[in-house]
DRENDO-1510 file (C-alpha; in Angstrom, 1 decimal, always signed):
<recs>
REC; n; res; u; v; w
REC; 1; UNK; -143.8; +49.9; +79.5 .
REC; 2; UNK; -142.4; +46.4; +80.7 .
REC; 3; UNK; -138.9; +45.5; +78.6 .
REC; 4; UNK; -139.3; +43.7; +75.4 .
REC; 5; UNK; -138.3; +39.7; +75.1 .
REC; 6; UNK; -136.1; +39.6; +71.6 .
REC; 7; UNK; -135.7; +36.5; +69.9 .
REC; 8; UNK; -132.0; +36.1; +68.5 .
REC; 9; UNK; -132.1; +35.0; +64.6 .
REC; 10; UNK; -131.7; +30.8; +64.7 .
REC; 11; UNK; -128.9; +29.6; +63.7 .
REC; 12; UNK; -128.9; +28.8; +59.8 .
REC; 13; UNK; -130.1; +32.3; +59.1 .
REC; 14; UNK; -128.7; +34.2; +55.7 .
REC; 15; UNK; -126.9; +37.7; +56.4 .
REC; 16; UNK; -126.2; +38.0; +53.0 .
REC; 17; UNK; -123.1; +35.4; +52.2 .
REC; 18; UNK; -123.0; +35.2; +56.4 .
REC; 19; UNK; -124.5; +31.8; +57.5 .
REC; 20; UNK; -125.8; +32.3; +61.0 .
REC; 21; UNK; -123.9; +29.5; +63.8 .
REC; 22; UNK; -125.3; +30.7; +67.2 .
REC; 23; UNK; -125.8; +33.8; +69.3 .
REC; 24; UNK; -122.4; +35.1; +71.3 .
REC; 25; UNK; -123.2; +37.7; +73.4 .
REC; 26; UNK; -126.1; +39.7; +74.2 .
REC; 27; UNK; -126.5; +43.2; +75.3 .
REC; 28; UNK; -128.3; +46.4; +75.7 .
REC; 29; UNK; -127.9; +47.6; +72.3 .
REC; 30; UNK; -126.9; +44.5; +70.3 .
REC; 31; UNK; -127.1; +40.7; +70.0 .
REC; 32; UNK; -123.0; +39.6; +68.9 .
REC; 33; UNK; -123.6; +36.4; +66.8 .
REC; 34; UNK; -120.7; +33.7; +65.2 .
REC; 35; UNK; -121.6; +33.2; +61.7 .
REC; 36; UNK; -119.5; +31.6; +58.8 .
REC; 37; UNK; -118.8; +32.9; +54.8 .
REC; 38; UNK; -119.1; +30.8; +51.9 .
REC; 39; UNK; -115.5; +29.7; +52.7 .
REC; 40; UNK; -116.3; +28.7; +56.2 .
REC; 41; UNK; -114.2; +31.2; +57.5 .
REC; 42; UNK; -115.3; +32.4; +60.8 .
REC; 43; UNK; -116.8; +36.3; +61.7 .
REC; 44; UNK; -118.4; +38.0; +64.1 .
REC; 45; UNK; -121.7; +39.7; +63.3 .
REC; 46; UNK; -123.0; +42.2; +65.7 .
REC; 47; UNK; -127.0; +43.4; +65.1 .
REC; 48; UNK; -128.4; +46.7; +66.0 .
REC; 49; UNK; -131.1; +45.6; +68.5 .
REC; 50; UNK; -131.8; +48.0; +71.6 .
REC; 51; UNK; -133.8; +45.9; +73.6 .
REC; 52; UNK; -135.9; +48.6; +75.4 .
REC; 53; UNK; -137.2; +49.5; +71.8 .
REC; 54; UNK; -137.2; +46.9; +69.5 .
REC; 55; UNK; -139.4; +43.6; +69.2 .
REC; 56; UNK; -138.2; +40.6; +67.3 .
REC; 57; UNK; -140.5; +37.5; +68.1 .
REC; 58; UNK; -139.8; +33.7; +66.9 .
REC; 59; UNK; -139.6; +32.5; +64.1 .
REC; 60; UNK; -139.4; +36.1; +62.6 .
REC; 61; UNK; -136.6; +37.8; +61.2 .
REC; 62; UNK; -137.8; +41.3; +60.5 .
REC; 63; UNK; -138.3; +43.4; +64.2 .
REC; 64; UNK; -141.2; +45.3; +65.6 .
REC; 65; UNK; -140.6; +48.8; +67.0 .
REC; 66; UNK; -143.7; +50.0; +68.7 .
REC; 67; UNK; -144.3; +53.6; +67.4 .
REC; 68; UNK; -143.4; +55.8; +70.7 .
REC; 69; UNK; -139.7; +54.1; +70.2 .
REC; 70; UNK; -139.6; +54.8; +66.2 .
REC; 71; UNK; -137.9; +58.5; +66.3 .
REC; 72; UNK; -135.4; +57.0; +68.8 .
REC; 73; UNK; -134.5; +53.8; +66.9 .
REC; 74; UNK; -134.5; +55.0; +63.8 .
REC; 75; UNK; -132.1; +58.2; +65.3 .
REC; 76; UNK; -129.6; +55.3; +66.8 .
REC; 77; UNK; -129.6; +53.1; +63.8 .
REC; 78; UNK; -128.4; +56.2; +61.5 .
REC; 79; UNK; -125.4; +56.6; +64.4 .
REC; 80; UNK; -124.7; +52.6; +64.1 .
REC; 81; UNK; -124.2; +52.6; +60.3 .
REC; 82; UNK; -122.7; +55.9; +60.0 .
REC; 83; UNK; -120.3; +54.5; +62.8 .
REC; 84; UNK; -119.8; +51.3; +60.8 .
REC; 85; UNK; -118.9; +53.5; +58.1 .
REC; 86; UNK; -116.0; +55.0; +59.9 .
REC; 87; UNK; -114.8; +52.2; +62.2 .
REC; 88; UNK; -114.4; +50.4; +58.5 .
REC; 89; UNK; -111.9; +53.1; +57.5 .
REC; 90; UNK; -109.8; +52.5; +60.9 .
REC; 91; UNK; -107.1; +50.2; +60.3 .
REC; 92; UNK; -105.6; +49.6; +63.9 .
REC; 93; UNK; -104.3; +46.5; +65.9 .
REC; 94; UNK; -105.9; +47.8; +68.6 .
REC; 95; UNK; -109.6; +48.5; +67.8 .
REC; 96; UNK; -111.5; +45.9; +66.4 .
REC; 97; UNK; -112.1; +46.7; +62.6 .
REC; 98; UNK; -115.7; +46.4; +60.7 .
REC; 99; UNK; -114.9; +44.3; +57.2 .
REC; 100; UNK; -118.1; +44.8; +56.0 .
REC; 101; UNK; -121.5; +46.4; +57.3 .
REC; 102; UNK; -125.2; +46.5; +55.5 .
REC; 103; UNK; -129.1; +46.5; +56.4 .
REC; 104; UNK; -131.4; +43.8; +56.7 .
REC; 105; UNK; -134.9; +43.0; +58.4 .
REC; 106; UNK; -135.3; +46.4; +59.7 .
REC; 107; UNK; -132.0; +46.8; +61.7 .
REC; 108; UNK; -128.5; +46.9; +60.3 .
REC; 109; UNK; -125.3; +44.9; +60.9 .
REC; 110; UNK; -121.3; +44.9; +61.5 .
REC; 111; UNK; -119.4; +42.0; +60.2 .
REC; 112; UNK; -115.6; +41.8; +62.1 .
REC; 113; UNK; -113.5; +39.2; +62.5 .
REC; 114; UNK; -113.5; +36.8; +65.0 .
REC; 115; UNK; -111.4; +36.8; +68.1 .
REC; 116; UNK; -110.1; +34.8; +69.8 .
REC; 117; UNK; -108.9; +35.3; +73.5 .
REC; 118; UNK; -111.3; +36.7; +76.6 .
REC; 119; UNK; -112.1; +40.3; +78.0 .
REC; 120; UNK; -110.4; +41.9; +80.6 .
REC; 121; UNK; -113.3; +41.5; +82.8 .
REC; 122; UNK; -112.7; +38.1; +82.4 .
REC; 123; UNK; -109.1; +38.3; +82.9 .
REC; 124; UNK; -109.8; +39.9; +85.8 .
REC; 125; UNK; -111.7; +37.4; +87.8 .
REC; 126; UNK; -109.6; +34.7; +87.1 .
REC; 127; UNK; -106.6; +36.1; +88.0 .
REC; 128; UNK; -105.3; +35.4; +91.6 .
REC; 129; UNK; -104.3; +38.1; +93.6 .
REC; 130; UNK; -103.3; +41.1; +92.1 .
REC; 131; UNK; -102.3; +41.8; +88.9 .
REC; 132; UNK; -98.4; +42.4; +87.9 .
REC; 133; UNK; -98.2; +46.3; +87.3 .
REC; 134; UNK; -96.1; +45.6; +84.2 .
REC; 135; UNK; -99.3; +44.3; +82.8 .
REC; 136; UNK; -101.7; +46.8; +83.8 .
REC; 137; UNK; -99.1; +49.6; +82.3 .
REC; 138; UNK; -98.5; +47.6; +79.1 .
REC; 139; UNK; -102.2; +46.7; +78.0 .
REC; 140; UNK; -103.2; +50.3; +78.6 .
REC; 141; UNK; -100.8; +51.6; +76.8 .
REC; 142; UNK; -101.3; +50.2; +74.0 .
REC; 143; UNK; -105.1; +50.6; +74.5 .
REC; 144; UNK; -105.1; +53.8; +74.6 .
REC; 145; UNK; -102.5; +54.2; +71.6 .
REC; 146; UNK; -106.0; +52.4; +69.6 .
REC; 147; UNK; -108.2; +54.7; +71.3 .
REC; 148; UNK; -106.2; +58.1; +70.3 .
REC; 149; UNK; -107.1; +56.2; +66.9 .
REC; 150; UNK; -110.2; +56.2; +67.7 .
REC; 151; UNK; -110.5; +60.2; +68.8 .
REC; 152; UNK; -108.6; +61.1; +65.7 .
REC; 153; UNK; -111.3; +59.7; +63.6 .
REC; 154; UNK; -113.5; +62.1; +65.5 .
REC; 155; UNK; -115.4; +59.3; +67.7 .
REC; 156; UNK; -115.8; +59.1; +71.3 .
REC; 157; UNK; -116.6; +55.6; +72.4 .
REC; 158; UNK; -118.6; +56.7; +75.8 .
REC; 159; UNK; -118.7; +52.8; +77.1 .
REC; 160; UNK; -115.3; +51.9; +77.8 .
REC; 161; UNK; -115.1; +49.2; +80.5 .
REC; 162; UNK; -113.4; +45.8; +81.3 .
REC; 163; UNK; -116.1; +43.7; +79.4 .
REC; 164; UNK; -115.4; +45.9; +76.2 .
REC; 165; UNK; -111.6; +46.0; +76.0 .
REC; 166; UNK; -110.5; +42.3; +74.6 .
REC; 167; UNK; -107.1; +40.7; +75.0 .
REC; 168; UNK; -105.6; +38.5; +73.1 .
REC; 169; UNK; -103.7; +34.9; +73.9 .
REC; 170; UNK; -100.3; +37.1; +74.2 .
REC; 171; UNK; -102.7; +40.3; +75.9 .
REC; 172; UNK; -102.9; +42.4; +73.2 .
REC; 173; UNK; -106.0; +44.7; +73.8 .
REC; 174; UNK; -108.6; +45.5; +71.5 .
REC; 175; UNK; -111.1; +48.0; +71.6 .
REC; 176; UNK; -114.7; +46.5; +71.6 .
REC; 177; UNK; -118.4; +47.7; +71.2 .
REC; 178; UNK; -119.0; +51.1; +69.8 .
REC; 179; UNK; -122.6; +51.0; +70.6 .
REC; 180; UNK; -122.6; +54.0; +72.8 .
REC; 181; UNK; -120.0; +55.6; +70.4 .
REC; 182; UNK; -121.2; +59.4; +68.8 .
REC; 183; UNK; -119.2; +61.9; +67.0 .
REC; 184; UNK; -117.2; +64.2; +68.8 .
REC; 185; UNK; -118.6; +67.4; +66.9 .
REC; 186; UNK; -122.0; +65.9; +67.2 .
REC; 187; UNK; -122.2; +65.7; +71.0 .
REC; 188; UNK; -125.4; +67.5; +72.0 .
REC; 189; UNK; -127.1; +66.5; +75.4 .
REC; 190; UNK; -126.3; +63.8; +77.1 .
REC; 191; UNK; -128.4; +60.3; +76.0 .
REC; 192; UNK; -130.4; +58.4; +78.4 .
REC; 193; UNK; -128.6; +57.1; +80.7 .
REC; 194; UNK; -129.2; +53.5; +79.5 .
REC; 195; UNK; -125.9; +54.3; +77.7 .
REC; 196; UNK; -124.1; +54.2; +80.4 .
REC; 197; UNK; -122.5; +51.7; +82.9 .
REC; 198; UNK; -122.4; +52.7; +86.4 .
REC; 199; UNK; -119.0; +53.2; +88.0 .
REC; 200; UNK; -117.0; +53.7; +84.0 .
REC; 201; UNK; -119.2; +56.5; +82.8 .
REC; 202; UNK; -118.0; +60.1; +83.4 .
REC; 203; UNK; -120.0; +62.8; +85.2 .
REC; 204; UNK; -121.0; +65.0; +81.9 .
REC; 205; UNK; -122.2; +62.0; +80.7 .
REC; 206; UNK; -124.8; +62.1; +83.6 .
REC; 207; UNK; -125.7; +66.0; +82.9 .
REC; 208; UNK; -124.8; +68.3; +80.5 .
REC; 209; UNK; -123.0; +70.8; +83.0 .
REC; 210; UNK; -119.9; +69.5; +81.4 .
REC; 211; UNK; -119.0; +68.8; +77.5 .
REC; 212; UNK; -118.5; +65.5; +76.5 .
REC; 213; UNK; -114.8; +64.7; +74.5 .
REC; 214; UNK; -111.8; +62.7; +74.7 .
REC; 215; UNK; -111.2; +63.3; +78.0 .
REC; 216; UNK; -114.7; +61.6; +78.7 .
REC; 217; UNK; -113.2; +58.4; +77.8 .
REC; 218; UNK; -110.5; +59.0; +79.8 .
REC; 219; UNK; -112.7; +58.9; +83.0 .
REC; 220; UNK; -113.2; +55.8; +81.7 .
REC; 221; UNK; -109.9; +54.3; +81.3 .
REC; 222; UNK; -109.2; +55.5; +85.0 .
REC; 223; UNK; -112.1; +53.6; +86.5 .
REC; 224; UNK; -111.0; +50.6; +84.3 .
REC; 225; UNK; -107.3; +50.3; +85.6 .
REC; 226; UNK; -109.1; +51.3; +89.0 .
REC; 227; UNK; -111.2; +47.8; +89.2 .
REC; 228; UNK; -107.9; +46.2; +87.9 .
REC; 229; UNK; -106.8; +46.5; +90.7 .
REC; 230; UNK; -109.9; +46.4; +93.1 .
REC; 231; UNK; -111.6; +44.0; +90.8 .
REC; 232; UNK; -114.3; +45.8; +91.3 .
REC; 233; UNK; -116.1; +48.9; +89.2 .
REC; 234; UNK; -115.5; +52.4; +91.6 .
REC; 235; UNK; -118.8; +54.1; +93.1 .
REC; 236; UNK; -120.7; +55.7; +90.1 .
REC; 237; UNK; -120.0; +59.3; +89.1 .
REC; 238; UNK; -123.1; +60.4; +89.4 .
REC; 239; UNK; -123.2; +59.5; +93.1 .
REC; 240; UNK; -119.5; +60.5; +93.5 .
REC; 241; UNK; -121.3; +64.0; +92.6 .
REC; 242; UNK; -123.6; +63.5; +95.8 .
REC; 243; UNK; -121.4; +62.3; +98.3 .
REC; 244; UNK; -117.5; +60.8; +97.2 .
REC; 245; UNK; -116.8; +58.0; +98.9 .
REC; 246; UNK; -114.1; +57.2; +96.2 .
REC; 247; UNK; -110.8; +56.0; +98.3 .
REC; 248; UNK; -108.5; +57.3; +95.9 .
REC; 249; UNK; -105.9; +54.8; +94.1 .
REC; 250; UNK; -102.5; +56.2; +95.8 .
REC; 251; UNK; -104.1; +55.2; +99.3 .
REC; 252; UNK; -106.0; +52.4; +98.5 .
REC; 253; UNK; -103.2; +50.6; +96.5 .
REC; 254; UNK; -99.9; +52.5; +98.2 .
REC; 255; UNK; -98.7; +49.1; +99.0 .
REC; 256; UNK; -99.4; +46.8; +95.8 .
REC; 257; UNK; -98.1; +50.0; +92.9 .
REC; 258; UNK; -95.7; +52.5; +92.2 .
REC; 259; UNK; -97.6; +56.5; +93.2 .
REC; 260; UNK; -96.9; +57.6; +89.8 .
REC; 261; UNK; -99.1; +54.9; +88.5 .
REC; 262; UNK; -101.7; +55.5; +91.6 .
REC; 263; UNK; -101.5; +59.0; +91.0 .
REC; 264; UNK; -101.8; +58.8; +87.2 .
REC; 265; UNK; -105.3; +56.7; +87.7 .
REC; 266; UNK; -106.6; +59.3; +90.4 .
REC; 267; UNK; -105.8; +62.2; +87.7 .
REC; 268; UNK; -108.2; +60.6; +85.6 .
REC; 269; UNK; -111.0; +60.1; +87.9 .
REC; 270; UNK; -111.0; +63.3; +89.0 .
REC; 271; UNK; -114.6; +64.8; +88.4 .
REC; 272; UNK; -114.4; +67.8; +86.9 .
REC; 273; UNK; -113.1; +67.1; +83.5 .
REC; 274; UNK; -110.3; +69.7; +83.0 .
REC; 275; UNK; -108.8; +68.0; +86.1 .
REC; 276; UNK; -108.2; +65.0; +84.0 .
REC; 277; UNK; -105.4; +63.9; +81.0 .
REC; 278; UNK; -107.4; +65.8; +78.7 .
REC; 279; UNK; -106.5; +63.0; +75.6 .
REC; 280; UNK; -104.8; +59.7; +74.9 .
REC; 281; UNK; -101.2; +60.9; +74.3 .
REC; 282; UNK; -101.8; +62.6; +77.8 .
REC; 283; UNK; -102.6; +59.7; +79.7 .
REC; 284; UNK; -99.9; +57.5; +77.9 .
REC; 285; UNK; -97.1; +59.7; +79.0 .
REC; 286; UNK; -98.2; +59.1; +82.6 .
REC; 287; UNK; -98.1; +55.5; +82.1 .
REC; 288; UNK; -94.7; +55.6; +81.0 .
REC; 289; UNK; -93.6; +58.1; +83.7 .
REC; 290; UNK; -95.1; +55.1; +86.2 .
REC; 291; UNK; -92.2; +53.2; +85.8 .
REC; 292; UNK; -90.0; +53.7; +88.6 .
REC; 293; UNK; -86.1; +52.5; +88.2 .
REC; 294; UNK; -86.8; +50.8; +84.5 .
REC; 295; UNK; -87.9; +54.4; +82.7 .
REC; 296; UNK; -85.4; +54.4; +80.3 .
REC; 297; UNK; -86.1; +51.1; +79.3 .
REC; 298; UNK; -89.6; +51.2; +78.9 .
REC; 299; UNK; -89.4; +54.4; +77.3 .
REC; 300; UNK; -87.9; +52.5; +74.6 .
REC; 301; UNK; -90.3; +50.0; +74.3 .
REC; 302; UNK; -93.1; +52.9; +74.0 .
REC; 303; UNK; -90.8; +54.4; +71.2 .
REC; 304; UNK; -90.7; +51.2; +69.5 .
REC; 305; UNK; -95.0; +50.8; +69.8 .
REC; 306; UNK; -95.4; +54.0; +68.3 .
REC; 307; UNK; -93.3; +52.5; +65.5 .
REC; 308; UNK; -95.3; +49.5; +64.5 .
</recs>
């Protein structure tokens, strides 16, 4: 079956008090829209529409899912609200937080606030040369302080990658785009692999030889500071599996980073899974252990994170 053409809702659509401005962002799983309250203050609204399923045509504001997709659809849909329902309860600088979540024409929605700043992917790209290792240690820390959050809550998010970690004007990260997210004692078989981006996703997400948990995600993290500092996604795990080709961080970067850092992101791209920093905290400690002369000092300012 071809893919589906979806229309995004106009602008000037109702979403309950939410006045439609324009479409944001557009993606496998979800159309990301800017809409306004009754106060004109500014959200963004994030619909449940998997394109390879779902049908929305113009002028319409209900969708069409054809029946061979309905099990599947309606499957996902109960994961994005009950998802909503948690990431509502998380409370954390460093994950973005759902205010307010409902359904409408068929599908349901997210409502979170709006902001303002650019994704790493971005960042990446239009940076010159290489970035400053203070920065890559510093915005991952702190990511992955939101993302042992996130695990707590029982969640794993499964699609952690540049264009789904946010930063901030002063680079504060924020976790974006739970789409792919599922429940940690809900894992099952893997799901199609249009979950998945190439080169972030883990090997067990590819197969079910291997169970999926926190330190799933932390594949991902790996390949994230990985094309940091290649600017580039590494070869996908699944053909890593094959035949890998993967020049490991500690000799590809030996003369740009500190080895503890190199060797922290190679520990979580190994592929076997109990290879890896098996959680957050885990991975955090190597960070901070990446610090060469300044330990102490950053030490402190880890201490002081964990604070506030």
């Amino acid at each position: 079956m071809p893919p589906l053409v979806n229309q995004a809702l106009p602008g000037g659509t109702m979403l309950e008090n939410y006045r439609i401005a324009r479409q944001i962002s557009y993606g496998g799983f979800s159309i990301v829209y800017l809409a306004y309250d009754e106060h004109a203050q500014p959200f963004a609204i994030k619909e449940y529409m998997p394109q390879f399923m779902t049908l929305r045509v113009a002028d319409e504001k209900n969708i069409t899912i054809p029946p061979i997709h309905l099990a599947a659809f309606e499957r996902g849909l109960a994961y994005f609200f009950e998802e909503a329902r948690v990431l509502s309860g998380l409370h954390h600088p460093n994950v973005m937080q759902v205010l307010n979540f409902f359904r409408a024409n068929g599908t349901a929605y997210m409502v979170m606030p709006l902001e303002r700043g650019r994704s790493l992917q971005a960042h990446i790209h239009a940076h010159r040369g290489t970035l400053h290792e203070d920065f890559i240690r510093q915005v991952f820390f702190k990511l992955l302080h939101g993302l042992a959050e996130v695990h707590h809550s029982g969640l794993l998010h499964l699609d952690l990658k540049p264009a789904n970690i946010w930063l901030r004007a002063d680079n504060t990260p924020v976790i974006l785009d739970f789409g792919a997210a599922r429940f940690a004692v809900d894992i099952g078989t893997p799901l199609p692999r249009a979950m998945y981006t190439p080169g972030f996703a883990a090997p067990e997400q590819y197969h079910g030889n291997y169970t999926l948990g926190p330190w799933t995600d932390i594949y991902a993290i790996g390949a994230c500071i990985y094309a940091a500092l290649a600017k580039a996604a590494p070869p996908a795990a699944d053909e890593r599996l094959k035949d890998d080709r993967l020049q490991p961080a500690r000799q590809r970067f030996s003369h740009l980073y500190s080895p503890a850092l190199l060797i922290a992101i190679d520990q979580c791209l190994n592929l076997p899974p109990a290879m890896r920093p098996q959680n957050a905290q885990a991975l955090q400690v190597a960070l901070a252990n990446a610090t060469g002369t300044d330990k102490t000092a950053w030490l402190r300012k880890l201490r002081h994170l964990f604070q506030h």
